[in-house]
VEXDREN-2710 file (C-alpha; in Angstrom, 1 decimal):
% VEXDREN-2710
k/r/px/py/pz
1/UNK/0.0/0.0/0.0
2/UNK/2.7/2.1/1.0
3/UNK/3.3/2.7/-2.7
4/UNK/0.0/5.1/-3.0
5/UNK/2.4/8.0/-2.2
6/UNK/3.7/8.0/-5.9
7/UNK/0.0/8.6/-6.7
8/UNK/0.5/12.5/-6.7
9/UNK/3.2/11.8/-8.9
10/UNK/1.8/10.2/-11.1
11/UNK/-1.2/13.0/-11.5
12/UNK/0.9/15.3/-11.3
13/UNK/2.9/14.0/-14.8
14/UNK/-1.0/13.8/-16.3
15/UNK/-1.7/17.8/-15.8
16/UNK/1.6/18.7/-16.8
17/UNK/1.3/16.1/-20.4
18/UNK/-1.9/19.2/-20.7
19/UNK/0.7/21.9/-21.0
20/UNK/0.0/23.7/-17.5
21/UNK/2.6/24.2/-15.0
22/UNK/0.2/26.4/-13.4
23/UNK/-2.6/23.9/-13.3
24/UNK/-0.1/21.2/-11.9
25/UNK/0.7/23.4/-9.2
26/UNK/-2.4/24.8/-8.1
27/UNK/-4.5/21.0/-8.7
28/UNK/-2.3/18.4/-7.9
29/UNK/0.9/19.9/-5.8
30/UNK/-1.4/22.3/-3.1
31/UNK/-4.2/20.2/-2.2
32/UNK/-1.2/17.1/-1.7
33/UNK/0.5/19.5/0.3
34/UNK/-2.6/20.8/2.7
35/UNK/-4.6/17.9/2.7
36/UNK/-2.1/14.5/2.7
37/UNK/0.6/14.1/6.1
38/UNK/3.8/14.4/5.5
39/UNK/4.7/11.8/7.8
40/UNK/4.4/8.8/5.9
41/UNK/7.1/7.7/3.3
42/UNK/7.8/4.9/0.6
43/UNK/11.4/4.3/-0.4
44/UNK/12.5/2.2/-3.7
45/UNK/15.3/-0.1/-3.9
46/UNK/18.4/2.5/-4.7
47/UNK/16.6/5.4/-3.9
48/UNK/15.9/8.2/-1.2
49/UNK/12.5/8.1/1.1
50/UNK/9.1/10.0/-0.5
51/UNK/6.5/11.4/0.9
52/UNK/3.3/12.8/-0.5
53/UNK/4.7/16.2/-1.6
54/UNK/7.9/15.1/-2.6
55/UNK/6.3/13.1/-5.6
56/UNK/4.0/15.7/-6.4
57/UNK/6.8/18.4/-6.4
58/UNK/9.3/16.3/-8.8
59/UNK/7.5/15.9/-11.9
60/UNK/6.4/19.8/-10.7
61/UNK/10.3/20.5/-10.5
62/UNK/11.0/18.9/-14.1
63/UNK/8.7/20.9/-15.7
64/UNK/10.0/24.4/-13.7
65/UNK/13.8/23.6/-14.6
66/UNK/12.5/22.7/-18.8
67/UNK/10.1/24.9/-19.6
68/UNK/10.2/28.3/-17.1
69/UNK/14.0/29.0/-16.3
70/UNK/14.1/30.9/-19.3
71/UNK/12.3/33.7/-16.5
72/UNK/14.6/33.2/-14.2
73/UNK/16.1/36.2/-12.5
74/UNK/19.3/35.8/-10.2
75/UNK/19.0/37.1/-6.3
76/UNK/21.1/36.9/-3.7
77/UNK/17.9/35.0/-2.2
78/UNK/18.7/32.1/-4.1
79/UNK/22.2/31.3/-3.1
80/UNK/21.0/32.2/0.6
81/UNK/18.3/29.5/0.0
82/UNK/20.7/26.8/-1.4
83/UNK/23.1/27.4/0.9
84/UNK/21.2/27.1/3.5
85/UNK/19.9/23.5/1.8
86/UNK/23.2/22.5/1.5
87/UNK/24.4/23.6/5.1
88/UNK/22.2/20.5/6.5
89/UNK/23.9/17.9/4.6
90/UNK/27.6/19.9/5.3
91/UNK/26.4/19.5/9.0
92/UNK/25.4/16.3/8.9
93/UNK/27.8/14.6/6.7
94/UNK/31.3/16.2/7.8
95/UNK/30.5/18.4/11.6
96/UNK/32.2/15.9/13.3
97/UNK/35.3/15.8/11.5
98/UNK/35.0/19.6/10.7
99/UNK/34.6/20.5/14.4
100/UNK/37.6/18.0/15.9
101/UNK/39.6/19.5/13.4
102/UNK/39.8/16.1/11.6
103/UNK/39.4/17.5/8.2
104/UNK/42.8/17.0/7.2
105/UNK/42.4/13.5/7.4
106/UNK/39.5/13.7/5.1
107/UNK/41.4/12.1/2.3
108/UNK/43.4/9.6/3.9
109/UNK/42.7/5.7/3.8
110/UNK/41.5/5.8/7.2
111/UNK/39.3/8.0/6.8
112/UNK/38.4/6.6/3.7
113/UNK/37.4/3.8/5.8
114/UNK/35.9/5.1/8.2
115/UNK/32.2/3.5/9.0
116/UNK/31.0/6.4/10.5
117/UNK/31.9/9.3/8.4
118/UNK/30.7/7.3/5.4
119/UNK/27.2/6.6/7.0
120/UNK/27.3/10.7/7.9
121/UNK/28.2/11.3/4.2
122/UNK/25.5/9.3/3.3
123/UNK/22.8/10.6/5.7
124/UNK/24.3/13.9/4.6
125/UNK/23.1/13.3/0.7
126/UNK/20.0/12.2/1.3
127/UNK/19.0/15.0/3.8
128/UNK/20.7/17.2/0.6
129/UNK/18.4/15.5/-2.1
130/UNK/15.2/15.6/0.5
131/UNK/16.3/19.6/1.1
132/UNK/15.8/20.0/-2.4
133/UNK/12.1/18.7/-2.8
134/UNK/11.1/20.3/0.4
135/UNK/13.4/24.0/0.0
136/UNK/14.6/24.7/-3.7
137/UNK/12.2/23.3/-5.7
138/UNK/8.9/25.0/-4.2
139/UNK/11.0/28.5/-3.8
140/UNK/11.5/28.5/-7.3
141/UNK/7.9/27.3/-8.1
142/UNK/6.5/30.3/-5.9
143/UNK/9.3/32.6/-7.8
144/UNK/8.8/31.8/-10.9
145/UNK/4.5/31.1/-10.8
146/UNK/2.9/32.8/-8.6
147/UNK/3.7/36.4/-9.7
148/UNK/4.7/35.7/-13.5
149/UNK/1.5/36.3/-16.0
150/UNK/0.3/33.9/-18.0
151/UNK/-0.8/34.0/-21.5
152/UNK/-3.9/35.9/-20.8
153/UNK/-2.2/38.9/-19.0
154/UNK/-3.2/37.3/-15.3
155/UNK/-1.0/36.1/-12.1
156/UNK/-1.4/33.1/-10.2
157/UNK/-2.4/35.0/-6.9
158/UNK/-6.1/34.8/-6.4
159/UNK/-6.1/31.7/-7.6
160/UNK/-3.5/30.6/-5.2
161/UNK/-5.2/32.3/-2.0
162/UNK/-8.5/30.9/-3.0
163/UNK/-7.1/27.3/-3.4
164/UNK/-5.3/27.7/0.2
165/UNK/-8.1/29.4/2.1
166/UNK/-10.7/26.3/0.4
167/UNK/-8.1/23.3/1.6
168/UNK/-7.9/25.1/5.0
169/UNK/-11.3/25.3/5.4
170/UNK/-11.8/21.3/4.3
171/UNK/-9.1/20.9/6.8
172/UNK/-11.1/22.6/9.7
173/UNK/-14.0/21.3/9.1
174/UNK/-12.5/18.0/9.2
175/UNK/-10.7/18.6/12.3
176/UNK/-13.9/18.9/14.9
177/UNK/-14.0/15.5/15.2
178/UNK/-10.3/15.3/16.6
179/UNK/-11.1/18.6/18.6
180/UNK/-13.8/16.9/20.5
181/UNK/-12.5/13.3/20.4
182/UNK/-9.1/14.1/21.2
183/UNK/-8.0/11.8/18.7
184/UNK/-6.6/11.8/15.3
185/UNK/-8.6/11.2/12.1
186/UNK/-5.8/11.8/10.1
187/UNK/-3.4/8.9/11.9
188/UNK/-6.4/6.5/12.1
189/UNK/-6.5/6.2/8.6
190/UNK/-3.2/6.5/8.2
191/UNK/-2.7/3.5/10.3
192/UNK/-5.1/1.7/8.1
193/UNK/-3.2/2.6/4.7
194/UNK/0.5/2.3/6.2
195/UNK/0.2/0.0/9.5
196/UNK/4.0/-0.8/9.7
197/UNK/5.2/3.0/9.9
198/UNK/5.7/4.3/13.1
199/UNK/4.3/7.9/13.6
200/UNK/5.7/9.7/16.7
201/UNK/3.4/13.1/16.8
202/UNK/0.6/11.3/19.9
203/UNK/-3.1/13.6/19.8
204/UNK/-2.5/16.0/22.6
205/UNK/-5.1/17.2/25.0
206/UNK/-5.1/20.9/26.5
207/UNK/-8.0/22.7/28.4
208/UNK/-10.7/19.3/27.9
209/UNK/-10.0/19.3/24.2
210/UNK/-7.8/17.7/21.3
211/UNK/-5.1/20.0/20.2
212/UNK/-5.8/19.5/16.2
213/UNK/-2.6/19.0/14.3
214/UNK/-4.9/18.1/10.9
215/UNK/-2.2/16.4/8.7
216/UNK/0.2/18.9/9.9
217/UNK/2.3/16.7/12.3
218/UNK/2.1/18.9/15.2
219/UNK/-0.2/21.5/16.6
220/UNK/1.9/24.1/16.8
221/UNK/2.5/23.7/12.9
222/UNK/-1.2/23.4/12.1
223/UNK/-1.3/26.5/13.9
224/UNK/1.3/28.2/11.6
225/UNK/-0.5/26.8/8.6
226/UNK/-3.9/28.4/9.8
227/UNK/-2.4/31.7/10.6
228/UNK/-1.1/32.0/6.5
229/UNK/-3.9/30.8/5.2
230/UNK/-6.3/33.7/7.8
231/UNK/-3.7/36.4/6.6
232/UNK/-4.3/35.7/2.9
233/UNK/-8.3/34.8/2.9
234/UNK/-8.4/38.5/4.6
235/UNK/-6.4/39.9/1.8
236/UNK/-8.7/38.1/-0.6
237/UNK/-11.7/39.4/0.8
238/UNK/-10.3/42.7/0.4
239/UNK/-9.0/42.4/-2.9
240/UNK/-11.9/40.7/-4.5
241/UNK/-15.1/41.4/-3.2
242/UNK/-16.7/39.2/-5.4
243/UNK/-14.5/36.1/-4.1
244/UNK/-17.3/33.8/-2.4
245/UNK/-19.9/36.1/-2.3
246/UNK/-22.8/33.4/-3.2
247/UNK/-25.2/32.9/-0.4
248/UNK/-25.3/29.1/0.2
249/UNK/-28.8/28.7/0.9
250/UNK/-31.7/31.4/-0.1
251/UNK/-32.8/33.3/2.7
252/UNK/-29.7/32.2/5.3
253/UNK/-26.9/35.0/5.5
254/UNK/-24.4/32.7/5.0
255/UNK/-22.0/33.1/2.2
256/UNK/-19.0/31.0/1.0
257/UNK/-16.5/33.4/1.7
258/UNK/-17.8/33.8/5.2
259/UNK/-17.7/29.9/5.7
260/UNK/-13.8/29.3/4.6
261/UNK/-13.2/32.4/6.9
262/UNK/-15.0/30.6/9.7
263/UNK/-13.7/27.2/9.3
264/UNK/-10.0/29.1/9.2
265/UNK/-10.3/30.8/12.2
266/UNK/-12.0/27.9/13.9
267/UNK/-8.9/26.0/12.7
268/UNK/-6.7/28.3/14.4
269/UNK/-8.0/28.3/17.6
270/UNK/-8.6/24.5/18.0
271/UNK/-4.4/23.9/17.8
272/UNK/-4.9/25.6/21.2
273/UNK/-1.3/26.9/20.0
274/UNK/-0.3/30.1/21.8
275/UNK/2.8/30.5/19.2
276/UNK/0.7/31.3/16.1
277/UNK/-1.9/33.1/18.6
278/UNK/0.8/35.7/19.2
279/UNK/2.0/35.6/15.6
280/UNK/-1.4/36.7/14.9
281/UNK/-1.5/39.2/17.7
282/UNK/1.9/41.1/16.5
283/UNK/0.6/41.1/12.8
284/UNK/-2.5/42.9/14.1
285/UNK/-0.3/45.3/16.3
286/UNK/1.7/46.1/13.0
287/UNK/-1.6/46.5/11.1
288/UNK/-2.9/48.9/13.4
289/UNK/0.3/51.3/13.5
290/UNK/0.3/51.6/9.7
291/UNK/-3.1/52.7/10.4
292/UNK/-1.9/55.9/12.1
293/UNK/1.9/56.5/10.9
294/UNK/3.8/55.9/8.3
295/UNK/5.5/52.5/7.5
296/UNK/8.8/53.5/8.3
297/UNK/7.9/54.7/11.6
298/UNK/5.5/51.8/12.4
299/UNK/8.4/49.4/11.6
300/UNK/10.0/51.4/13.6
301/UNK/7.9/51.5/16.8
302/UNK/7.2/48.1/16.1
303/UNK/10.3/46.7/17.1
304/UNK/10.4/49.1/19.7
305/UNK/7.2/47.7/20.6
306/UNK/7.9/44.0/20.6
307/UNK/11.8/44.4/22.4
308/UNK/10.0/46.1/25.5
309/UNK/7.3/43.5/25.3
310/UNK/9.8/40.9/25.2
311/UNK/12.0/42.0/28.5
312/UNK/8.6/42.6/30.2
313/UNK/7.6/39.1/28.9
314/UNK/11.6/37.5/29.9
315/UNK/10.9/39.2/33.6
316/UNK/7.5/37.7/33.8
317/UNK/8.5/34.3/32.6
318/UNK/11.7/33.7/34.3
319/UNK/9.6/33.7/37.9
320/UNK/6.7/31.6/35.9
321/UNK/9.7/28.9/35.0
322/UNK/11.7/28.7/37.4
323/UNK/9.9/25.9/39.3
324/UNK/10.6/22.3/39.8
325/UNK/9.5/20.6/36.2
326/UNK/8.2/17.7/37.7
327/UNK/6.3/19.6/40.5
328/UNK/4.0/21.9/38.1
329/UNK/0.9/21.0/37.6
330/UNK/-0.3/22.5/34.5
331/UNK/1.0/21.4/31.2
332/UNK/0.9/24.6/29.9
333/UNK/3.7/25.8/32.9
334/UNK/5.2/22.5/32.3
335/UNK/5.4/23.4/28.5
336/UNK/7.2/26.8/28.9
337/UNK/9.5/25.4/31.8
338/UNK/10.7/22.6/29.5
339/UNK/11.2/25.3/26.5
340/UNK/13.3/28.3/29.1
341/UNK/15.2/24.4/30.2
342/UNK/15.9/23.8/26.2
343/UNK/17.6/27.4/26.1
344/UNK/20.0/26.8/29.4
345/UNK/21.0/23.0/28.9
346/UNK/22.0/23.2/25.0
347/UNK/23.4/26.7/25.1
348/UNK/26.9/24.4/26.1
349/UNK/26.6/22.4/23.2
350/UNK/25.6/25.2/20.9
351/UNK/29.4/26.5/22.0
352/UNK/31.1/23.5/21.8
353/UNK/30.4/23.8/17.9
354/UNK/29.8/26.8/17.3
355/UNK/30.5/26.9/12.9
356/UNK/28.7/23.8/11.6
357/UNK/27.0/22.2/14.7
358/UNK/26.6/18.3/15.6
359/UNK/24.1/17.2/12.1
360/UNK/20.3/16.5/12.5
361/UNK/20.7/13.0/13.6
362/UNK/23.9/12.8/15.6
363/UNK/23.6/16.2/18.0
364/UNK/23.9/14.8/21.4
365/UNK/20.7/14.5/23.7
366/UNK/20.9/16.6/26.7
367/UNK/18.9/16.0/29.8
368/UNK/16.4/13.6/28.1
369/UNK/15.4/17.0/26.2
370/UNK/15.6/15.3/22.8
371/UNK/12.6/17.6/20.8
372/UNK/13.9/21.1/20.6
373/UNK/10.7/23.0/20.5
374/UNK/12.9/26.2/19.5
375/UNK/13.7/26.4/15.9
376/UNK/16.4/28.9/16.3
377/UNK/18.1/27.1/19.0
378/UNK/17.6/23.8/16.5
379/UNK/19.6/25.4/13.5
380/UNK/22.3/26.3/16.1
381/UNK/22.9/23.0/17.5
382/UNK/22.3/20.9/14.6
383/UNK/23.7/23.6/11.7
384/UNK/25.6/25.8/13.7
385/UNK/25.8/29.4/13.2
386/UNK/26.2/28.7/9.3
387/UNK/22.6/27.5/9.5
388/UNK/21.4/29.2/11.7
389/UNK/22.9/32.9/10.1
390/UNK/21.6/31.2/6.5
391/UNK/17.7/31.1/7.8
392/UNK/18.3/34.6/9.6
393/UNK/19.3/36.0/5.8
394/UNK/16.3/34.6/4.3
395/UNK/13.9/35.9/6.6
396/UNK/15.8/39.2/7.1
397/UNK/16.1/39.2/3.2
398/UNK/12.1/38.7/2.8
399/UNK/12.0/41.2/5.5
400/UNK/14.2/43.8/3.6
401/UNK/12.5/43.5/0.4
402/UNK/9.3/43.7/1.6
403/UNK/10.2/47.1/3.5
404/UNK/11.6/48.7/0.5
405/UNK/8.8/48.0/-1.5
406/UNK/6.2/49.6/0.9
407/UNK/8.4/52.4/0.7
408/UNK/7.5/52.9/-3.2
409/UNK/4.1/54.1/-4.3
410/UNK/2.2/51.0/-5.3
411/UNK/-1.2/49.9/-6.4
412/UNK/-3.7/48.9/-3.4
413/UNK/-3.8/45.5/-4.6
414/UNK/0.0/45.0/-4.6
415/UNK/0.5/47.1/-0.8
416/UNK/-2.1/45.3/1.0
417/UNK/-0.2/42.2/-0.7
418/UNK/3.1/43.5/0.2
419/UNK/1.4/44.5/4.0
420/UNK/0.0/40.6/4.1
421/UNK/3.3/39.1/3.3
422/UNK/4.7/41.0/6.2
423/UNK/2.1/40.0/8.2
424/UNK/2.8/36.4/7.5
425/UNK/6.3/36.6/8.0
426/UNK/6.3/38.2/12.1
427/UNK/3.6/35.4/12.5
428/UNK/5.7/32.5/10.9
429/UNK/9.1/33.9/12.7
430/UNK/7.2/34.4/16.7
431/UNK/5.9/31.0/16.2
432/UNK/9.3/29.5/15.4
433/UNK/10.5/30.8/19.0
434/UNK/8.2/27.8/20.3
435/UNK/8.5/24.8/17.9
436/UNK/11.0/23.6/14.9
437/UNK/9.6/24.6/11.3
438/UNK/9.0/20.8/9.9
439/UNK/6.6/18.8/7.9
440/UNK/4.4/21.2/5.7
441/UNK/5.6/24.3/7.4
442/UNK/9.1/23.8/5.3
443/UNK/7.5/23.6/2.0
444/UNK/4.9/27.1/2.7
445/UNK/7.7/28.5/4.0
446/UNK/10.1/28.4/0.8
447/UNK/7.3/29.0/-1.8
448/UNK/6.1/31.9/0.3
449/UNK/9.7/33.3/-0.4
450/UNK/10.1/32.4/-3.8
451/UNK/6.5/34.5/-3.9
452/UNK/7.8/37.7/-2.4
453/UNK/11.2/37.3/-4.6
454/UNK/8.7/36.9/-7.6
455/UNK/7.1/40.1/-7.3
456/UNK/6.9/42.9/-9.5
457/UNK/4.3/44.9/-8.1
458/UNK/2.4/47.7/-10.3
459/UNK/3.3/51.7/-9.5
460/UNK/0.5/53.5/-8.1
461/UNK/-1.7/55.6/-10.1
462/UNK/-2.1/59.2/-9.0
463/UNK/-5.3/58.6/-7.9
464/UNK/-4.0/56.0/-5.7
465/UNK/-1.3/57.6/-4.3
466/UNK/-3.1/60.9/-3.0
467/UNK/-6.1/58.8/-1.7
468/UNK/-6.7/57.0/1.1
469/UNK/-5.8/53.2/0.0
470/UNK/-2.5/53.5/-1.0
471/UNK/-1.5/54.6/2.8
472/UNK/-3.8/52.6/5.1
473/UNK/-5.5/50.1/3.2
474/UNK/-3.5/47.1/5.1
475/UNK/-6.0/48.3/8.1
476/UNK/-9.3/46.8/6.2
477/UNK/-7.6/43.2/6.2
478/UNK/-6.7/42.6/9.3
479/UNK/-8.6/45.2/11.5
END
């Protein structure tokens, strides 16, 4: 059975025999991406593991590298984004040696030998080639689709948004059942379809509920998944007024569009994750000072903001965690003592090496604390300072561009666009302070940054630049 994963792949080869990149992406590589876990895999004879996405994204890949390079426009984004693909199999495959100061002996017969460093080489390559289907290849699919027209003069983005908020809403509405049952719909037919493989993400429970984790893996990263697709449905609804206006039943005022928005914010509150919560909190913060000042100065007083929030928050929560961990009884104090615990034990280890770090598999467990709920403090340990300094370009590089292009006069389309992709990033980036970006969050993650390296947003008329939308319009999508 295990063997149905190649099933995206093979639809995937069908739209694309059609003629449509697009298509392929929007129909077959999206929905296997919102709607399929990520957690289970088939491997061939001679070849790395798949999962769902990955055998959507190859054929997907294929056809980007054959037919749209010819579009392709060099950034410093994109060596950021394949070094930092590459940094995970550097770490894993040579830190040890690297670190010790063993590399001299790379090339010697012993080291040729060597059992170890030729499993680390290997496990390095295949974390390289899985890098690849779950970093490069959907950054250059959100770079080269999403913002590119097509033959009829029209981008990808509506389309996009419409697709995402639709599967989130499937995804909601699916999820009540594990939100009252505590269970996980998702695994239990898993288990049915691949009974031998092991899935270690267990339902959670928090205030008499299930934590939903949909096919997400984790709550916390269902949580991040919600808060994109919220942040984009409201720039939809902005944008397109006609978007889902259709009332589902004569009489009832009920629409579609208010549905999907429903089922997505209902989505987002049954992870129970405080993470994307306060994502969602700071992107409303930064909404509402563009309301009143100008970006610069919101951005500004925004960080302002957030670093006398955050030593307010540090004082608050040192007294909060520093408590015996096995005499608390809430899990939610439990939860935050075992994250400020992460920070102390591995900050050691971090030093120890400090360049290229200890690899994914072979970083060395420290006071049984083997799930580093701290994504930042992961890439240090297991990437090093390479690593981690690699994800801090991309998302201060997304950051940057996004910046200077508020600063130019743009339609109100492309600002509020510009203003949501901001929005998305403070959310995705608090969130990451509380869990490791895995499973499907990777994948949004790099085609949400091909998409902001893709744009090339339209100048503001004059209209639109003396009236009122081309300043404060952000403040109608999230406020």
């Amino acid at each position: 059975m295990g063997l149905i994963i190649l099933l995206p792949a093979v639809v995937c080869w069908a739209v694309l025999a059609m003629g449509s990149v697009r298509k392929a992406l929007l129909n077959v590589y999206l929905p296997t991406l919102l709607l399929l876990p990520q957690y289970y895999s088939v491997r061939l004879t001679h070849l790395p593991s798949l999962t769902f996405s990955d055998a959507a994204i190859v054929p997907l890949g294929v056809a980007l590298l054959m037919k749209e390079m010819r579009h392709w426009r060099w950034a410093w984004m994109d060596l950021w984004v394949a070094l930092f693909a590459a940094s995970v199999g550097l770490s894993q495959g040579l830190s040890t040696q690297l670190a010790n100061g063993e590399w001299v002996n790379l090339f010697t017969a012993d080291a040729v030998a060597s059992h170890t460093l030729g499993t680390n080489l290997a496990d390095g390559a295949l974390m390289f080639f899985a890098r690849i289907l779950e970093m490069i290849l959907p950054y250059m699919a959100g770079k080269l689709l999403i913002e590119r027209k097509d033959g009829e003069g029209q981008l990808l983005r509506h389309k996009l948004v419409k697709r995402m908020a639709a599967l989130l809403a499937v995804v909601g509405a699916i999820s009540v059942y594990d939100f009252v049952s505590g269970g996980s719909i998702w695994q239990k037919v898993g288990g049915r379809v691949f009974p031998n493989q092991f899935v270690g993400w267990p339902p959670q429970m928090r205030w008499g509920f299930g934590r939903i984790a949909g096919p997400y893996g984790h709550a916390i990263l269902a949580g991040m998944i919600f808060l994109m697709g919220l942040i984009y449905c409201l720039w939809l609804r902005r944008t397109d007024p006609g978007w889902g206006s259709r009332k589902l039943m004569s009489g009832l005022p009920v629409t579609v569009r208010g549905l999907i928005l429903t089922a997505i914010v209902a989505g987002l509150l049954m992870t129970q994750s405080r993470g994307p919560w306060v994502g969602v909190a700071l992107a409303l913060v930064f909404a509402l000072l563009t309301r009143v000042l100008l970006v610069g100065k919101a951005a500004v007083l925004f960080v302002a903001l957030v670093a006398g929030t955050s030593v307010v928050a540090y004082h608050f929560g040192k007294q909060y965690t520093e408590q015996d961990l096995t005499r608390v009884g809430t899990e939610e104090q439990r939860s935050a003592i075992y994250r400020r615990q992460l920070l102390i034990n591995y900050a050691p280890i971090v030093m120890q090496r400090k360049a290229f770090g200890w690899g994914v598999t072979t970083f060395p467990e420290v006071m049984g604390q083997r799930s580093i709920d701290n994504q930042y403090l992961l890439l240090a340990v297991t990437q090093g300072f390479l690593g981690l300094g690699l994800f801090l370009a991309i998302a201060g590089g997304t950051a940057g561009r996004l910046l200077r292009l508020i600063a130019k006069p743009l339609a109100e389309e492309d600002r509020l666009l510009v203003f949501a992709h901001l929005a998305v990033l403070i959310g995705l980036l608090t969130s990451l302070a509380t869990v490791y970006m895995g499973e499907q969050v990777v994948m949004m993650f790099f085609l949400y940054v091909g998409w902001v390296q893709g744009m090339n947003p339209k100048p503001a008329s004059v209209e639109t630049t003396n009236g009122v939308g081309g300043r404060y319009g952000f403040r109608q999508v999230l406020v």
